[in-house]
C-alpha positions in Angstrom: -9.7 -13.7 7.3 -6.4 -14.9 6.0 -3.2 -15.0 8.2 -5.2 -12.8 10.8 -6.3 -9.4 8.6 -9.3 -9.3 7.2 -8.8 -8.6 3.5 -11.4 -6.0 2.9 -9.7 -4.0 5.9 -6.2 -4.0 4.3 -7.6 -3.5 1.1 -9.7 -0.2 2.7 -6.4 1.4 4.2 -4.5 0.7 1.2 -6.7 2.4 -0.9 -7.4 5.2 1.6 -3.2 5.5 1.4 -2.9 5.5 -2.3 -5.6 8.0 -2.9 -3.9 10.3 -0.7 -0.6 9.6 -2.3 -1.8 10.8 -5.5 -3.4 13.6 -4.1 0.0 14.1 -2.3 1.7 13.8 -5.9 -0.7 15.9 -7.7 -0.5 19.2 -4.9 3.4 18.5 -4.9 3.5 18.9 -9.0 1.2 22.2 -8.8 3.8 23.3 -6.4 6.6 22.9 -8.1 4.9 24.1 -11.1 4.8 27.5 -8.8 8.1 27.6 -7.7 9.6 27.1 -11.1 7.9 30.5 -12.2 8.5 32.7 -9.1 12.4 31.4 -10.1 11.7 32.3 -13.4 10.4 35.7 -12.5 13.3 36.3 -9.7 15.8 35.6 -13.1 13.3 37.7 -15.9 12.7 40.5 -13.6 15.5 40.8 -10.9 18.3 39.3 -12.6 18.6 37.1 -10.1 20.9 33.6 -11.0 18.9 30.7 -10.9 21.7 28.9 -9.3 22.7 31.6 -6.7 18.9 31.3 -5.6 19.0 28.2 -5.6 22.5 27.6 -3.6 20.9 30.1 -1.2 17.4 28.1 -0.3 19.7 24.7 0.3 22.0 26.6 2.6 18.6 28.3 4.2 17.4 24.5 4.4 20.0 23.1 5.9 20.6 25.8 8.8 16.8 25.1 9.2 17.9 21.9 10.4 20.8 22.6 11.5 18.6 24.7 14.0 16.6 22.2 15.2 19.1 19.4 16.0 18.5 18.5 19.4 21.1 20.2 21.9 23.8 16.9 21.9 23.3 16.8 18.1 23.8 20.1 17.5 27.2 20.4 20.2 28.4 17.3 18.1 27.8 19.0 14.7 29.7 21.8 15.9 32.5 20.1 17.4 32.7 17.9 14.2 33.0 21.2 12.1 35.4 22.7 14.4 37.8 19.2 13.9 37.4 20.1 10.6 38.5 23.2 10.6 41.3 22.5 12.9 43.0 20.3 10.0 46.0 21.9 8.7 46.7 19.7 5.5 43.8 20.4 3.5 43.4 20.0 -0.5 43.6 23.8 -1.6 40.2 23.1 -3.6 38.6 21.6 -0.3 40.0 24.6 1.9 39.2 27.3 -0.8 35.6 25.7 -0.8 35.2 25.5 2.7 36.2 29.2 3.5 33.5 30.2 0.9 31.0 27.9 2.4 31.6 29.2 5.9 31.5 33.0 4.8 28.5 32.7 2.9 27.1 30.4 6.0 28.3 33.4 8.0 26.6 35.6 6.4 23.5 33.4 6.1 23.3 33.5 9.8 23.3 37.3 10.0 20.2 37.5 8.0 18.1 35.7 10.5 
């Protein structure tokens, strides 16, 4: 034993850890090999942007978590958004972004 861990069991749960890493690393590349065609298949056979879709699963995401902020959290998010809002002097390119963002978020919400 050296400095009070036996070597052979930190080598063991290192190598236990970077096996499953790589397994980890190997699933996550067959996924994303997946998701690239059903994108590819929404564009080829729905006409679908790849970029709307995309902009659409972050925003679905994100109100995911959004969701599951703990009650304080999710009070504070709101009243952080709200102060936002209540700023009269915006940039025009911030305030015409943000009124886009909160109508598609709008919307976004409706759906579920």
């Amino acid at each position: 034993m050296t400095n009070g861990y036996d070597p052979k069991t930190v080598a063991s749960f290192v190598n236990r850890i970077e096996i499953l890493k790589a397994e980890l690393k190997e699933a996550a590349d067959e996924v994303g090999q997946q998701i690239k065609a059903i994108r590819q298949e929404a564009m080829d056979s729905a006409g679908i942007p790849l970029k709307a879709l995309q902009m659409v699963l972050r925003e679905r995401a994100l109100r995911t978590k959004i969701d599951a902020l703990a009650f304080d959290d999710s009070r504070a998010f709101a009243q952080l958004l709200g102060a936002l809002d209540a700023l009269e002097e915006r940039p025009p390119d911030v305030a015409n972004g943000a009124a886009k963002r909160s109508t598609a978020s709008q919307a976004a919400v409706r759906t579920y």
